[in-house]
Backbone bond lengths (Angstrom), bond angles and torsions (degrees), N, CA, C in turn:
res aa  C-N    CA-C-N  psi(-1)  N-CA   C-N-CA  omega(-1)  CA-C   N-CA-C  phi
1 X - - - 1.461 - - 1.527 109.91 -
2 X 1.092 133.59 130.62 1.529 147.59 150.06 1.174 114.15 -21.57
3 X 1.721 116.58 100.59 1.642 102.98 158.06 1.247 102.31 -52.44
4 X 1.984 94.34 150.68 1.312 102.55 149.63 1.953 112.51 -98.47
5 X 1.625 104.81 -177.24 1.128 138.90 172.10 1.471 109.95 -42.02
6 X 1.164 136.25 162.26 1.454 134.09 -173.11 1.769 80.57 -158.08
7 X 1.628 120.56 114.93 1.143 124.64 157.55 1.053 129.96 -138.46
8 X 1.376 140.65 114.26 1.451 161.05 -106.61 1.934 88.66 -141.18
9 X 1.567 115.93 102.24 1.312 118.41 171.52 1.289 108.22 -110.80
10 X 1.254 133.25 129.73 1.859 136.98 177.02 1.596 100.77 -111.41
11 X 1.101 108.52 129.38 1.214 128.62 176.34 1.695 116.09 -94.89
12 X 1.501 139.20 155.83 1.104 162.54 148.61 1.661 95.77 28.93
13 X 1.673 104.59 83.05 1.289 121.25 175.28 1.514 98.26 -76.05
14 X 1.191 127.50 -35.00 1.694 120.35 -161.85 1.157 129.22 58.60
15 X 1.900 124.68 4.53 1.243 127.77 173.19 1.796 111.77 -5.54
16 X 1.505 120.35 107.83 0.947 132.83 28.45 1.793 114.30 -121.82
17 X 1.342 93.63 4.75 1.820 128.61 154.01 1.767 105.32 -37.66
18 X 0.845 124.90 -3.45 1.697 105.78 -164.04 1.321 109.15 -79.45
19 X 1.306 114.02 173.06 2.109 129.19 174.50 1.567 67.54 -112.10
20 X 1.183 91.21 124.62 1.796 120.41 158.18 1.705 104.72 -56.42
21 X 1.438 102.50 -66.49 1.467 118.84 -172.57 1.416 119.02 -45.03
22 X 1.203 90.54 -57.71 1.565 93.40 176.83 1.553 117.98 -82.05
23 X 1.423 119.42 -0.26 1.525 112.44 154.72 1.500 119.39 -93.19
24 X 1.385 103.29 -16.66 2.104 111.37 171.16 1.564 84.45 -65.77
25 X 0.956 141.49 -68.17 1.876 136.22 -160.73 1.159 94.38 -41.40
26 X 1.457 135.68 -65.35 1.748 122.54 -173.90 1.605 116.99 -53.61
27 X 1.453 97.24 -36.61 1.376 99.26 -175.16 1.622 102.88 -70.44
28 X 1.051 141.16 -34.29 1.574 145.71 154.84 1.118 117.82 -38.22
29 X 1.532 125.86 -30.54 1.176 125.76 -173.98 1.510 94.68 -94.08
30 X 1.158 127.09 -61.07 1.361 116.73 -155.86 1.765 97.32 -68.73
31 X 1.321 138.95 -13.84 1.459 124.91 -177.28 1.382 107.18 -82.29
32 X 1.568 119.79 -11.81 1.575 124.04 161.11 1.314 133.21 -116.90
33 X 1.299 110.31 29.39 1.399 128.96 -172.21 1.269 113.07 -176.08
34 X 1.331 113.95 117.96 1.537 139.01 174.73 1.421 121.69 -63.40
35 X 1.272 135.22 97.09 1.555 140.85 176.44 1.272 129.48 -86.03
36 X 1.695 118.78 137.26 2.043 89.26 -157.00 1.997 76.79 -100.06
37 X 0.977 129.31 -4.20 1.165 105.91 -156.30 2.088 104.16 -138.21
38 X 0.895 128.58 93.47 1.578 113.96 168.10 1.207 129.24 -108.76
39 X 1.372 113.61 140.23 1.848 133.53 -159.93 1.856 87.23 -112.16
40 X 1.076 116.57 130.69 0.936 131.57 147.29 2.209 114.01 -111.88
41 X 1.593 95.38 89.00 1.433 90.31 -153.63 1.327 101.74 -82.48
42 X 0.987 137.25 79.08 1.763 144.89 150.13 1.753 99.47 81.74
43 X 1.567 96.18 -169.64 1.865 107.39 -154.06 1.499 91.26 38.81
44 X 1.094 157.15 64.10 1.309 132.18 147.26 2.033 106.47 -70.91
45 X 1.286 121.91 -31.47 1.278 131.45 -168.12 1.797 96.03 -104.09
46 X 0.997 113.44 141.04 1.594 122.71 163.34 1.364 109.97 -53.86
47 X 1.359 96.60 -61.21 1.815 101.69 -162.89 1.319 108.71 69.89
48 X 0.980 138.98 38.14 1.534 138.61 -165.87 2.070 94.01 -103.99
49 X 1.324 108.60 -55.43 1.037 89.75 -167.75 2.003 128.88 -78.02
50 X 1.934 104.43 35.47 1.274 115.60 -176.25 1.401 104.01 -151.78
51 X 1.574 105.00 19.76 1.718 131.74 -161.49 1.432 92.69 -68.05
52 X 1.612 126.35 130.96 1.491 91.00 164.37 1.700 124.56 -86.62
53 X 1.862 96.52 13.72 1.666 97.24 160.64 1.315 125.31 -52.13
54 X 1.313 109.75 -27.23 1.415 132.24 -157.24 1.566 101.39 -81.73
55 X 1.457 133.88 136.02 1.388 128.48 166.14 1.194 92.28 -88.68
56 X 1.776 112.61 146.15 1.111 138.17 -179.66 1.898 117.80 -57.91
57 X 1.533 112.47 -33.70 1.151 108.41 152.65 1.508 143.48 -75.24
58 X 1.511 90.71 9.25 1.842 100.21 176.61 1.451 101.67 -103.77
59 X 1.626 128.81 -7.56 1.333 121.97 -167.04 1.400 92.40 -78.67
60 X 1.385 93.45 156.79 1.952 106.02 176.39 1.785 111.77 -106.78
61 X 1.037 119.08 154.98 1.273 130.67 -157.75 1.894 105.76 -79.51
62 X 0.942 109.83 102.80 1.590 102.42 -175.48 1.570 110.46 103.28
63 X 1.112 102.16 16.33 1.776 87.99 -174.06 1.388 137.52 -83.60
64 X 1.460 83.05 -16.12 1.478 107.18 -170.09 1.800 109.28 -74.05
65 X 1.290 115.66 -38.00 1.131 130.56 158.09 1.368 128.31 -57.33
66 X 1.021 101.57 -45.09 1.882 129.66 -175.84 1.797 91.89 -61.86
67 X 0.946 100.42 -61.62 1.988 117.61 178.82 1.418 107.59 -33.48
68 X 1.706 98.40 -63.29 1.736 119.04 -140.71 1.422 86.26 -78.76
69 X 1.841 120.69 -34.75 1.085 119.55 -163.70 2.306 118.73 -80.81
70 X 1.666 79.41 -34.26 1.453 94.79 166.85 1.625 123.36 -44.41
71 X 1.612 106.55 -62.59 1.419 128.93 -163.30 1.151 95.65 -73.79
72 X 1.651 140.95 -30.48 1.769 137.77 147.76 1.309 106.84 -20.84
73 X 1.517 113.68 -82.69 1.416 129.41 -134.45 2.019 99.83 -98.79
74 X 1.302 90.88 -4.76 1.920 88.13 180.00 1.340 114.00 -128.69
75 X 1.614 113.36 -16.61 1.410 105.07 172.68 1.978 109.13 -127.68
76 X 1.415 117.27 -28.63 1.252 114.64 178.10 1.263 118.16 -66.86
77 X 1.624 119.56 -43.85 1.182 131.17 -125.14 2.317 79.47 -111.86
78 X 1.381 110.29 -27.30 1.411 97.60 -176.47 1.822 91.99 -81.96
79 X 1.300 107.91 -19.22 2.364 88.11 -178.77 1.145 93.32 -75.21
80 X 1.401 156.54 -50.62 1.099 158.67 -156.00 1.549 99.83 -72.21
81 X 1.241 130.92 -30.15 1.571 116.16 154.53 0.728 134.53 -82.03
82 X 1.526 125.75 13.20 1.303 138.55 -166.29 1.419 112.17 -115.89
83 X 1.239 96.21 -18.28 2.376 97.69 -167.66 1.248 83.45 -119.15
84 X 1.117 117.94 168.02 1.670 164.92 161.37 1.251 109.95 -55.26
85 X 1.051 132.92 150.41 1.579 136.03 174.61 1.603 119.24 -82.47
86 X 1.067 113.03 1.67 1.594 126.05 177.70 1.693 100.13 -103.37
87 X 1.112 116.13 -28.87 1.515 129.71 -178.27 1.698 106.98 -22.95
88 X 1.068 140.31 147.25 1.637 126.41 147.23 1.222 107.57 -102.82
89 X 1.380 99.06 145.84 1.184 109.32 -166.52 1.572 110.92 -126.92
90 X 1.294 111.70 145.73 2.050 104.04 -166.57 1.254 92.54 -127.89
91 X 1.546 128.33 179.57 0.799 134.52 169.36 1.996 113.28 -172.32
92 X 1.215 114.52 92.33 1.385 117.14 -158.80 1.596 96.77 -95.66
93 X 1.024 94.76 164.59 1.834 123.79 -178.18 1.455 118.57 -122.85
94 X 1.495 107.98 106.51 1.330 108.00 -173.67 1.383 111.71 -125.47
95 X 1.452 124.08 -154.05 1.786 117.37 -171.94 1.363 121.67 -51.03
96 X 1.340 98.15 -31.94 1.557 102.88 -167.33 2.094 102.30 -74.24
97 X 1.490 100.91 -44.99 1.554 97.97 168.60 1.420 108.71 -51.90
98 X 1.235 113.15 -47.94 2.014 95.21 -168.96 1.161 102.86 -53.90
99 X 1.396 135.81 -37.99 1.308 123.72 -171.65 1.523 126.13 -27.05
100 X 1.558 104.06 -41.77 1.338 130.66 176.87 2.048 121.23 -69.77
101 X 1.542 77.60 -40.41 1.584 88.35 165.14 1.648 118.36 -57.06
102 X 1.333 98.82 -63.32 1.380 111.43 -176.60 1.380 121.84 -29.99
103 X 1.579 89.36 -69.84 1.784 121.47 -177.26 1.754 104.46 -31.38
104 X 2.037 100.46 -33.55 1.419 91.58 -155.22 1.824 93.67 -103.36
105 X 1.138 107.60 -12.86 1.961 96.92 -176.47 1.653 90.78 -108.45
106 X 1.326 141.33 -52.86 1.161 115.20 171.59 1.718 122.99 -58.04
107 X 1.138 120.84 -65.79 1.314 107.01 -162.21 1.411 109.03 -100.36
108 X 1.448 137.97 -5.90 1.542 125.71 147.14 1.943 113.88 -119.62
109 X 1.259 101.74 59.47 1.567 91.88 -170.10 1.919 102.63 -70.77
110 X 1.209 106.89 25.95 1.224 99.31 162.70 2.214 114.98 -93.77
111 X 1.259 95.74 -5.70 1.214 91.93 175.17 1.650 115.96 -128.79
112 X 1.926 102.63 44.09 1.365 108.19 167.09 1.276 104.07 -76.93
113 X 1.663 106.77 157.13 1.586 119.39 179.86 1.015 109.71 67.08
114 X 1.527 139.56 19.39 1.228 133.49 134.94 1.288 145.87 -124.44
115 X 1.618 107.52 16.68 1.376 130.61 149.84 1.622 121.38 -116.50
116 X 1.311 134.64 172.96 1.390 145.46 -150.10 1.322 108.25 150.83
117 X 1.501 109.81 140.63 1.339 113.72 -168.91 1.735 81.80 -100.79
118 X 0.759 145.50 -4.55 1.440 132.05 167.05 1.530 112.44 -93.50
119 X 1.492 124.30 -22.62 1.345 116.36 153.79 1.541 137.21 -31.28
120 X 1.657 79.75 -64.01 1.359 118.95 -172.13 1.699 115.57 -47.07
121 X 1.595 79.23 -53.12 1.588 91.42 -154.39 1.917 94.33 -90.31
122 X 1.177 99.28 -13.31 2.040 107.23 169.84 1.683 88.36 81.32
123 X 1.319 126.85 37.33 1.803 119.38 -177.63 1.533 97.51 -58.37
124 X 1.401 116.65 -48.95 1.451 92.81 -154.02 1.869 105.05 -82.34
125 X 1.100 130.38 -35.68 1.361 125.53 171.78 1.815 111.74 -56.77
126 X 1.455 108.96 -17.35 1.189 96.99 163.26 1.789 132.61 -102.76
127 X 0.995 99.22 30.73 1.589 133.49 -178.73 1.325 118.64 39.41
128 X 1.821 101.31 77.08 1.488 131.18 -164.99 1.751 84.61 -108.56
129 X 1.576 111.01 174.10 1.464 100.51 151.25 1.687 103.29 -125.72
130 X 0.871 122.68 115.82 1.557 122.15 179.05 1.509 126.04 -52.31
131 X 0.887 125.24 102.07 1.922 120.75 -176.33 1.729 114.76 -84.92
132 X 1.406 125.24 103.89 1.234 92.22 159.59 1.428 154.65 -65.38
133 X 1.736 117.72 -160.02 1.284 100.94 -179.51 1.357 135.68 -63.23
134 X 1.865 138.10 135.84 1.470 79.46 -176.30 1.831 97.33 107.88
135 X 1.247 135.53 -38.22 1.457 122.31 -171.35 1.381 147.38 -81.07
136 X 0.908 151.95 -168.90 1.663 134.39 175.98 1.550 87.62 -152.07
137 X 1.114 123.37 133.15 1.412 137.02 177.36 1.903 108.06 -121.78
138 X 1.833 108.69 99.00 1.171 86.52 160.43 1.732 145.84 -31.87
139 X 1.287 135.01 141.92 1.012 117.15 148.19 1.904 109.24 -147.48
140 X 1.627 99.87 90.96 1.362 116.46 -157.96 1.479 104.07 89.03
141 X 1.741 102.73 -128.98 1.475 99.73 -167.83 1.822 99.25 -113.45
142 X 1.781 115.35 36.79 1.249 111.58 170.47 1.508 104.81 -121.10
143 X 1.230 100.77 150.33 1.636 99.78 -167.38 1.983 77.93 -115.41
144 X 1.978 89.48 131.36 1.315 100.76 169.53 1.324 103.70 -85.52
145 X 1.656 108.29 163.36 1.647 94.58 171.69 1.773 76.44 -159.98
146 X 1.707 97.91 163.35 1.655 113.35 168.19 1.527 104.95 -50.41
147 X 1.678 101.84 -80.32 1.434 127.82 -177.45 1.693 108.85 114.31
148 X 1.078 88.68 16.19 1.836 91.31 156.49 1.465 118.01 -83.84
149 X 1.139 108.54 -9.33 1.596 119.69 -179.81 1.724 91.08 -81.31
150 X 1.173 145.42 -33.47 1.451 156.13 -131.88 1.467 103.91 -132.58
151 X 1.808 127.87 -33.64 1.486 108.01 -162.92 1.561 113.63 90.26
152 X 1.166 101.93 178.19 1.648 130.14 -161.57 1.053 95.06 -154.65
153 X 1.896 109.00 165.18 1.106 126.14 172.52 1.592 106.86 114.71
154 X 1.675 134.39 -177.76 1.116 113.57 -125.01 1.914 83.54 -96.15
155 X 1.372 117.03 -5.40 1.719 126.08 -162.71 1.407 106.55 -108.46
156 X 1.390 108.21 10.13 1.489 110.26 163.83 1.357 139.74 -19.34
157 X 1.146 103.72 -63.84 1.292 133.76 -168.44 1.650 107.36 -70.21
158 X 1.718 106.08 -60.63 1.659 104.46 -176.26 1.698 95.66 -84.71
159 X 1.229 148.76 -20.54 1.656 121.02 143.11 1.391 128.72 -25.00
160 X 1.307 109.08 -57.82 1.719 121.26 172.73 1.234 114.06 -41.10
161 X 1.506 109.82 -55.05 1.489 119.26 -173.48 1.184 129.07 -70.40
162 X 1.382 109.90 -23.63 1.622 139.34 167.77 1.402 115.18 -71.25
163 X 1.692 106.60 -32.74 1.293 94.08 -174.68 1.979 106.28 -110.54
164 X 1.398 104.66 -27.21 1.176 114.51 -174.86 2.032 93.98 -80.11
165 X 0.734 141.72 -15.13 1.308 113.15 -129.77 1.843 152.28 -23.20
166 X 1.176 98.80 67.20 1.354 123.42 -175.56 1.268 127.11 -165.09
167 X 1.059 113.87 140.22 1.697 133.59 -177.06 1.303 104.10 -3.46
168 X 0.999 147.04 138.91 1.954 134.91 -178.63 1.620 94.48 -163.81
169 X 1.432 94.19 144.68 1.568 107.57 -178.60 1.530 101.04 -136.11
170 X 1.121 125.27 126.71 1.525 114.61 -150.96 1.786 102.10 -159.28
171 X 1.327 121.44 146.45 1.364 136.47 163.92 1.025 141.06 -79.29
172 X 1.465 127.14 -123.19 1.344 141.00 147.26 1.361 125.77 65.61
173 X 1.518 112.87 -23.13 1.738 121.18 178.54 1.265 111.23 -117.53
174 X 1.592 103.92 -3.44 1.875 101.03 156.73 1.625 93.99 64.01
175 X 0.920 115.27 58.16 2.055 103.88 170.25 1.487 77.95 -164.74
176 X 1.889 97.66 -177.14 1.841 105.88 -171.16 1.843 80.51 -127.80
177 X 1.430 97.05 132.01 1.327 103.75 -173.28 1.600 103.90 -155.05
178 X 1.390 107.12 129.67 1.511 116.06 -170.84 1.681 102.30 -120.68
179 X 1.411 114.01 142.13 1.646 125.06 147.28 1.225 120.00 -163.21
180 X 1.289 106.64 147.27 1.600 122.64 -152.49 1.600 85.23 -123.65
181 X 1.703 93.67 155.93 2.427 94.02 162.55 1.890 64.87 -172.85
182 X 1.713 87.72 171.74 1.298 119.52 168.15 1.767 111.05 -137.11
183 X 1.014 123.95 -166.74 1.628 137.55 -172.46 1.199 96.34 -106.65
184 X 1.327 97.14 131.29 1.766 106.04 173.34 1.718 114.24 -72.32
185 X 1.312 120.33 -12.49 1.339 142.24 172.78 1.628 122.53 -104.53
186 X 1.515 114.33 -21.58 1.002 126.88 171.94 1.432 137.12 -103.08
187 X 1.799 115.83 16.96 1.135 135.64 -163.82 1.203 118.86 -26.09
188 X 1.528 143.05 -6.86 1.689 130.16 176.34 1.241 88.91 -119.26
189 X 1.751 147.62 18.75 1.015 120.73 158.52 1.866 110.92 -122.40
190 X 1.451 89.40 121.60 1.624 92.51 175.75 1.803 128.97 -149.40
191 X 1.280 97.82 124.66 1.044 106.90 -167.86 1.250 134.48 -75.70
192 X 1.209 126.72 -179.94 1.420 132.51 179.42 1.625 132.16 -151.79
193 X 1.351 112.79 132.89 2.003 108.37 178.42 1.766 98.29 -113.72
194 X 1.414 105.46 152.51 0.910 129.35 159.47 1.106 125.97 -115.58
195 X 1.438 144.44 136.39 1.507 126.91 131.03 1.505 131.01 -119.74
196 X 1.222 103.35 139.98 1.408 102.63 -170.48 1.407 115.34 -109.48
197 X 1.665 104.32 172.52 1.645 104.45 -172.38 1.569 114.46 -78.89
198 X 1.627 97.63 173.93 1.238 109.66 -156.60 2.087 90.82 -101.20
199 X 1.581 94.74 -173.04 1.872 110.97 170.95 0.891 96.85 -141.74
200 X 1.467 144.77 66.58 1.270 150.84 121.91 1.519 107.45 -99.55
201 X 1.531 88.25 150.03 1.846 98.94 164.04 1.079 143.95 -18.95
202 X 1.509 140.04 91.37 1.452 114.03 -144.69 2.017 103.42 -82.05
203 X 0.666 107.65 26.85 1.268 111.00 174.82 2.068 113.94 -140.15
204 X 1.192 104.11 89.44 1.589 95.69 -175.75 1.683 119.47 -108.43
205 X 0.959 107.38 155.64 1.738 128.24 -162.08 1.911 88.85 -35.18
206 X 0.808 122.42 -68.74 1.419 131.08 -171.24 1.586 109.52 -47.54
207 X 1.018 121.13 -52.87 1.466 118.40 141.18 1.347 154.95 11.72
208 X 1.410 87.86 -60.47 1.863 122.52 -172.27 1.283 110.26 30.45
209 X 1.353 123.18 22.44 1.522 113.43 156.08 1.635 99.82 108.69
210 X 1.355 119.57 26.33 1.730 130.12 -164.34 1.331 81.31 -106.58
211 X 1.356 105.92 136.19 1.957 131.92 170.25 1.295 100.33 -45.76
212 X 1.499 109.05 140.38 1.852 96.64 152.44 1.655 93.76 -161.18
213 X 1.215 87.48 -165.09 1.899 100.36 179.39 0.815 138.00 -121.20
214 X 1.632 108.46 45.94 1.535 127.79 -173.70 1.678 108.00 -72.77
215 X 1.241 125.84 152.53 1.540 124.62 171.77 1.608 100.18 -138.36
216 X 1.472 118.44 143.07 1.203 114.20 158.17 1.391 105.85 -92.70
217 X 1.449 103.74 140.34 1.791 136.79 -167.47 1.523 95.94 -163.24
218 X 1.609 97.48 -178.76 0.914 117.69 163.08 1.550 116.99 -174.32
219 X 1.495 147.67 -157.51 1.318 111.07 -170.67 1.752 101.44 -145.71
220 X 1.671 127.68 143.92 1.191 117.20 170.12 2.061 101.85 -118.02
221 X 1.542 86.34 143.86 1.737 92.05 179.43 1.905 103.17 -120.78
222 X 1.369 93.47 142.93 1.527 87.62 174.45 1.815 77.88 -120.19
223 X 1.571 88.74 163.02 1.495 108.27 -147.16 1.618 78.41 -148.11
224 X 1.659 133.06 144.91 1.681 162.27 154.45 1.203 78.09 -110.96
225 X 1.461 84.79 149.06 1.602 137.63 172.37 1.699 96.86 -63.10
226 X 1.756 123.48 -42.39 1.309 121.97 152.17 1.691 122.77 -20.85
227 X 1.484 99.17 -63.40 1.306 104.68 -168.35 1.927 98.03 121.29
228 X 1.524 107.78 -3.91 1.435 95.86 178.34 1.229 108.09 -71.85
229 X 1.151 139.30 172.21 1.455 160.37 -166.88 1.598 120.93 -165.12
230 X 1.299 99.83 149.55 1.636 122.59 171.73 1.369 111.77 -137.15
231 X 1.610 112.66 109.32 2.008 113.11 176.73 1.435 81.50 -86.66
232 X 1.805 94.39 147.20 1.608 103.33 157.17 1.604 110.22 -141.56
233 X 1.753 94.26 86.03 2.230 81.70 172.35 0.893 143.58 -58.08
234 X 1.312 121.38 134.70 1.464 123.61 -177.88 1.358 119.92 -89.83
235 X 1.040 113.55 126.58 1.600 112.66 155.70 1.393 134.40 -74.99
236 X 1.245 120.59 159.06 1.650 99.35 171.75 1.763 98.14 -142.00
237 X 0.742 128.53 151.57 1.668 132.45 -168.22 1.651 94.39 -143.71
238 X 1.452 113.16 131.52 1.453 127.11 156.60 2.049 102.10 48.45
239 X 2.027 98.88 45.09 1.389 85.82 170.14 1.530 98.76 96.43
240 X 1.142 133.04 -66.79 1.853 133.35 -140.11 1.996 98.93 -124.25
241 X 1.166 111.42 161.74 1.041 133.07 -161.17 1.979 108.88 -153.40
242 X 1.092 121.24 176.98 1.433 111.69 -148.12 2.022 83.51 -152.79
243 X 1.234 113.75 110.25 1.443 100.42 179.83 1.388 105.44 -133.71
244 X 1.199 124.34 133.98 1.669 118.00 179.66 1.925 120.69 51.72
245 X 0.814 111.05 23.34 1.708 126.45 -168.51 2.267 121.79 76.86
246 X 1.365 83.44 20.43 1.501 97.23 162.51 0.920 114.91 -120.15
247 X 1.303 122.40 164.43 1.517 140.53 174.34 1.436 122.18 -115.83
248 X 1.182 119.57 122.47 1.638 119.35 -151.65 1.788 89.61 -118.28
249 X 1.383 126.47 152.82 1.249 129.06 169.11 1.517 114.30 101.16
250 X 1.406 110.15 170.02 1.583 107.26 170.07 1.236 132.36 -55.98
């Protein structure tokens, strides 16, 4: 029988927002387990400090660099020691990236076309594939997506399905949220959304300390040459996570 695919997607890192802990657990996984495929599906960067939440006298001097340069050397540069050189590798752009967009066509569009977080960071010479805003990236017969195109909140999931109709594996609301339906005419075909948790802080500045239902997770898909598939989210609690009868993390 055909292995399938082994693909390892991390959701809403928040660089420089992240739970350490619960991003050492991925990094645990991938130093004992081989992945043919990784999604880094958008928010990977905060963007906070070019936010236009942000008043211009709260931004800090250098940060933007300090950021772009951080999320290199503490979160890019450890997955890239972790996979194989055959690995695929993604890398999507979601709200938190426009932030960066914005900053540069609204409030300095005198210096469009000469920044890019894929410039910067050299993604595509380092054989990333860049997604824009906005994308759905097969993987088999599930289309990944951010889900800023879709919203948050507790109906996530059957929105997607309503609006996507098809298989969708999706982010952006940081919680683990499932819904399935089929066709009232189409009885053997039925679909399904997921979303899974994020590795950022579950508590962020914007926040101010208001309850919510964030979980750190993150998600693995096995993928046939078919195109069949199985998502399986992970949770991670206090750092560690529980996969196949091991325990990965601090």
């Amino acid at each position: 029988m055909t292995k399938p695919e082994l693909w390892l997607i991390a959701e809403d890192i928040h660089f420089p927002a992240y739970d350490r802990r619960a991003v050492k657990a991925v990094f645990d996984f991938l130093d004992r387990k081989k992945v043919d495929g990784l999604i880094l599906n958008s928010d990977s960067l905060d963007f906070s400090c070019v936010s236009h939440h942000v008043p211009k006298q709260a931004r800090k001097h250098g940060a933007l660099k300090s950021d772009l340069d951080g999320f290199d050397k503490q979160i890019l540069r450890q997955f890239e020691a972790r996979i194989s050189k055959d690995t695929k590798k993604v890398f999507g752009k979601g709200n938190h990236e426009r932030f960066l967009d914005d900053f540069i066509t609204e409030e300095n569009p005198e210096l469009a076309g000469m920044m890019s977080i894929e410039d910067h960071l050299k993604l595509n010479q380092r054989g990333w594939k860049v997604l824009p805003l906005g994308y759905s990236y097969p993987v088999g017969r599930l289309n990944v997506i951010h889900g800023d195109q879709i919203g948050s909140g507790q109906n996530a999931c059957k929105k997607a399905l309503d609006i996507i109709g098809d298989n969708t594996l999706m982010g952006h609301g940081h919680q683990i949220q499932t819904f399935s339906k089929t066709s009232p005419i189409k009885e053997k075909k039925k679909i399904c959304a997921w979303m899974c948790g994020c590795l950022c802080n579950l508590s962020q500045n914007y926040g101010k300390g208001r309850a919510n239902a964030w979980v750190h997770g993150f998600a693995l898909v096995y993928v046939l040459p078919t195109g069949q598939f199985n998502v399986f989210p992970v949770v991670i609690i206090d750092g560690k996570f529980i996969w196949n009868g091991e325990v990965y993390g601090a």
